[in-house]
C-alpha positions as semicolon CSV with decimal commas, in nm:
position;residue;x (nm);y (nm);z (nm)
1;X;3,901;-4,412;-2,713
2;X;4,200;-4,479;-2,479
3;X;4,214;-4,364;-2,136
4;X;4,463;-4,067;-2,212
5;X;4,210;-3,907;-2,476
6;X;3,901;-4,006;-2,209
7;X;4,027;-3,858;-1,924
8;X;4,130;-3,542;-2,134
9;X;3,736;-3,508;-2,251
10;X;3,628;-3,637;-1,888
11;X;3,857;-3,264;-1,749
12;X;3,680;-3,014;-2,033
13;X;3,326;-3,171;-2,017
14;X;3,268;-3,338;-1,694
15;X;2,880;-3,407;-1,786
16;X;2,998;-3,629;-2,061
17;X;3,089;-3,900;-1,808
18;X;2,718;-3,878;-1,690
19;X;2,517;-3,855;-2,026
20;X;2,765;-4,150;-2,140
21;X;2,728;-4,390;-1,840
22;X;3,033;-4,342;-1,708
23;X;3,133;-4,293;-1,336
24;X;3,477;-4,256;-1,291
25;X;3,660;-4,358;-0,967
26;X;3,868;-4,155;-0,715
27;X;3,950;-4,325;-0,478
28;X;4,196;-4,163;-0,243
29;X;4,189;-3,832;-0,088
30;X;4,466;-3,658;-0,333
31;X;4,216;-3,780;-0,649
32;X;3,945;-3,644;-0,490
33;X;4,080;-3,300;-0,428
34;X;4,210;-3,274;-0,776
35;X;3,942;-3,370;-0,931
36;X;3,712;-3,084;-0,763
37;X;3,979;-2,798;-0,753
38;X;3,966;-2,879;-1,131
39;X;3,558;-2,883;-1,158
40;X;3,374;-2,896;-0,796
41;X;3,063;-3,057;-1,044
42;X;3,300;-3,368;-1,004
43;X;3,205;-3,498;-0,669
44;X;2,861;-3,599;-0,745
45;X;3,103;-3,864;-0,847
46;X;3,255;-3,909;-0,495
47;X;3,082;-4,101;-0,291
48;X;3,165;-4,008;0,046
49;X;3,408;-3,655;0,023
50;X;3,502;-3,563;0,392
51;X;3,523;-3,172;0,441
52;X;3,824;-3,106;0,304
53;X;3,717;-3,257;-0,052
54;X;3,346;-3,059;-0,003
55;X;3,506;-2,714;0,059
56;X;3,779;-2,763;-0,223
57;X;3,377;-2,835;-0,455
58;X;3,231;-2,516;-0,346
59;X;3,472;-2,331;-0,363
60;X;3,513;-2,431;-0,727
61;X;3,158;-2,367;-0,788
62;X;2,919;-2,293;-0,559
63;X;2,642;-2,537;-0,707
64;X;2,802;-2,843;-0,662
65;X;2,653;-2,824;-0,275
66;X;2,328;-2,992;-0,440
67;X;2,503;-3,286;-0,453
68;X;2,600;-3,304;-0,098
69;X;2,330;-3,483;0,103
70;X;2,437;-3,315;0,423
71;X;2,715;-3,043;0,370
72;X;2,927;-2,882;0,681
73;X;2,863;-2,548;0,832
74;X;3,141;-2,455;0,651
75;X;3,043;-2,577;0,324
76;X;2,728;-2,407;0,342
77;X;2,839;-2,109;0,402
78;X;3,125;-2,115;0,150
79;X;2,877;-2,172;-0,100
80;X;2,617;-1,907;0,036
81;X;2,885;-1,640;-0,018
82;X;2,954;-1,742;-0,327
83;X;2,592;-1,666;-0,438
84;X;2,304;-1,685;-0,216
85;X;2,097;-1,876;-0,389
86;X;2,237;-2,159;-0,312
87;X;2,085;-2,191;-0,007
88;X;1,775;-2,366;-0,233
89;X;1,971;-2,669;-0,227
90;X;2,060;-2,691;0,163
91;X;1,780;-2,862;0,428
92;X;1,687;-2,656;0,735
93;X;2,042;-2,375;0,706
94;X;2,070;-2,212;1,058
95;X;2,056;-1,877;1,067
96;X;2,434;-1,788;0,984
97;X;2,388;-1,933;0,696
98;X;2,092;-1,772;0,611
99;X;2,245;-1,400;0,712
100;X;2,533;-1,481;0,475
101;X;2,328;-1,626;0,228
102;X;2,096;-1,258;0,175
103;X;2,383;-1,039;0,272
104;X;2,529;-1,183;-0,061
105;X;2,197;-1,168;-0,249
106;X;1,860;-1,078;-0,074
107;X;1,661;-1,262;-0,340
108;X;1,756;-1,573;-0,201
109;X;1,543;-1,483;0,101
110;X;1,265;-1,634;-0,170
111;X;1,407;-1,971;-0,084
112;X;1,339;-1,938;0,360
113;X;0,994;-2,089;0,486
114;X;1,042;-1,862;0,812
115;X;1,343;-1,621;0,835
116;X;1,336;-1,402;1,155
117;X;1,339;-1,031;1,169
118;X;1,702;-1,011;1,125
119;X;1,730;-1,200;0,821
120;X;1,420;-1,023;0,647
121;X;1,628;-0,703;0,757
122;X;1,971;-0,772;0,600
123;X;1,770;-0,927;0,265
124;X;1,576;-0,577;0,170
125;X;1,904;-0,364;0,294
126;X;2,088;-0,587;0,001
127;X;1,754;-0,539;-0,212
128;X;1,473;-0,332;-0,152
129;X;1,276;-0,532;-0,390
130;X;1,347;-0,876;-0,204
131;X;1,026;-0,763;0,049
132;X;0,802;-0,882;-0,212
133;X;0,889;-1,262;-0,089
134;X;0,799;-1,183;0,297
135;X;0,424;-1,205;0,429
136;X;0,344;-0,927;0,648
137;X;0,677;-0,762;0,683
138;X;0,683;-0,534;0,995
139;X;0,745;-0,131;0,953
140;X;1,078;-0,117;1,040
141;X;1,136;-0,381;0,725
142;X;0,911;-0,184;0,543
143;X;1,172;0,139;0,620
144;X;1,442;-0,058;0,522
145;X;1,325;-0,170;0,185
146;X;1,200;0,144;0,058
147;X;1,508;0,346;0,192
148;X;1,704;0,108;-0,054
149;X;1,492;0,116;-0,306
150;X;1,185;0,340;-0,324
151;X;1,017;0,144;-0,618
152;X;0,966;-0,140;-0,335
153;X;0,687;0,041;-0,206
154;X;0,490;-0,120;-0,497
155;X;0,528;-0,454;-0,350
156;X;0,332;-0,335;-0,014
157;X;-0,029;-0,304;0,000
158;X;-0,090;-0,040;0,296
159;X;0,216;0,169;0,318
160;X;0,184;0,374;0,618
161;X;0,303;0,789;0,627
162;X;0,657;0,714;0,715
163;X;0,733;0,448;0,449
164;X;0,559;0,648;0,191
165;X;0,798;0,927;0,276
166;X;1,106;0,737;0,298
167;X;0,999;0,560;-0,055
168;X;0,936;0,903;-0,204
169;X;1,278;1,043;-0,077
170;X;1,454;0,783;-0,202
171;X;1,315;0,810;-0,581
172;X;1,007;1,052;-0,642
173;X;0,921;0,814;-0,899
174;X;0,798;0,560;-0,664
175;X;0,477;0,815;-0,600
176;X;0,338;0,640;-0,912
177;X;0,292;0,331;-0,713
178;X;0,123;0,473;-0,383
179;X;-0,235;0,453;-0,428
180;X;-0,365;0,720;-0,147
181;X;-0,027;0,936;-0,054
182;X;-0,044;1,157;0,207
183;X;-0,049;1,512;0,161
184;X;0,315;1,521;0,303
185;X;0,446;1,280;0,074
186;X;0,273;1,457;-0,231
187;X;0,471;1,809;-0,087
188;X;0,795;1,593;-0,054
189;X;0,737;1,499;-0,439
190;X;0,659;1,867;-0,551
191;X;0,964;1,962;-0,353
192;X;1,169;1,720;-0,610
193;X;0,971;1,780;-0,894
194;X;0,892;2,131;-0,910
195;X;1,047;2,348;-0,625
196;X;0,956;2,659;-0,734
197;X;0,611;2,600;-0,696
198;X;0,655;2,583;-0,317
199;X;0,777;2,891;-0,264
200;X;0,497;3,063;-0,449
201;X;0,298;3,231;-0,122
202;X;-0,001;3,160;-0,380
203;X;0,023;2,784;-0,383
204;X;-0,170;2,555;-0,240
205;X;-0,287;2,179;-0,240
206;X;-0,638;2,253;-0,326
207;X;-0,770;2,126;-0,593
208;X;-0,904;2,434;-0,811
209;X;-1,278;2,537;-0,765
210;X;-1,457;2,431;-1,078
């Protein structure tokens, strides 16, 4: 094959290079930036891209951070925003990057050994349903979750009062997943369910005498 038709199959399938051996070279700075504004998966071929050359990959695609051994701030976050879960591929991300990372999408919170209150907060106000990758979440993440999505409430083991209620506003549905409710959260369903019944002066939450 010449190097016209390579370099034509190198720009539509970039992985070919790789699965046939083949590392092209780009050796100055204008190279390197056109090669990854054309596919950012083109600087795992780059040995050492300064910042400008990293953004212009991330930008392109997100993904192409996991071949960066130690991306930028700015990298990081550029590819965080793009999707969140790239944050899998970056060592120890501050906690910037870990806001922006869940803002975008709170299941990436999955990928944090510790976050901090804040980031478990912006994560289940992105996606309720995110809590179920947090141990012990406090109540005020517990609110937060369930007031986004109600169904959440299946992913906590000992929903207090308040949560249940908050859960059951948000979609009566979620009762089905509360073990114990409260009598107030059971009236709160009814109240969505069945109003009428509530105003009948002859209704009550007894259960019927056998």
């Amino acid at each position: 094959m010449n190097k016209n038709k390579w370099e034509q199959l190198i720009k539509k399938a970039p992985h070919a290079a790789k699965l046939l051996g083949y590392h092209p070279q780009y050796k100055t700075k204008q190279q390197q930036l056109a090669a990854v504004k054309q596919n950012g998966y083109n600087i795992q071929w780059i040995s050492n891209p300064d910042k400008d050359v990293q953004l212009e990959a991330v930008k392109q695609h997100g993904w192409s951070i996991q071949y960066l051994s130690n991306p930028d701030k700015d990298v990081q976050l550029e590819a965080v925003k793009q999707h969140g879960w790239n944050i899998r591929y970056l060592f120890n991300p501050d906690k910037d990057v870990q806001l922006a990372a869940v803002k975008q999408n709170g299941y990436s919170i999955r990928y944090l050994s510790n976050p901090d209150k804040d980031v478990q907060l912006k994560a289940v106000k992105q996606n309720g349903n995110s809590i179920q990758y947090l141990f012990n979440p406090d109540k005020d993440v517990q609110l937060a979750a369930v007031k986004q999505n109600g169904y959440s409430i299946r992913c906590l083991s000992n929903p207090d009062k308040d949560v249940q209620l908050e859960a059951v506003k948000q979609n009566w549905k979620s009762i089905q997943w509360i073990s114990n409710p409260d009598k107030e959260v059971v009236v709160r369903y009814l109240m969505e369910v069945c109003p009428e019944l509530l105003v009948n002066p002859e209704f009550d939450l007894e259960p019927p005498d056998e």
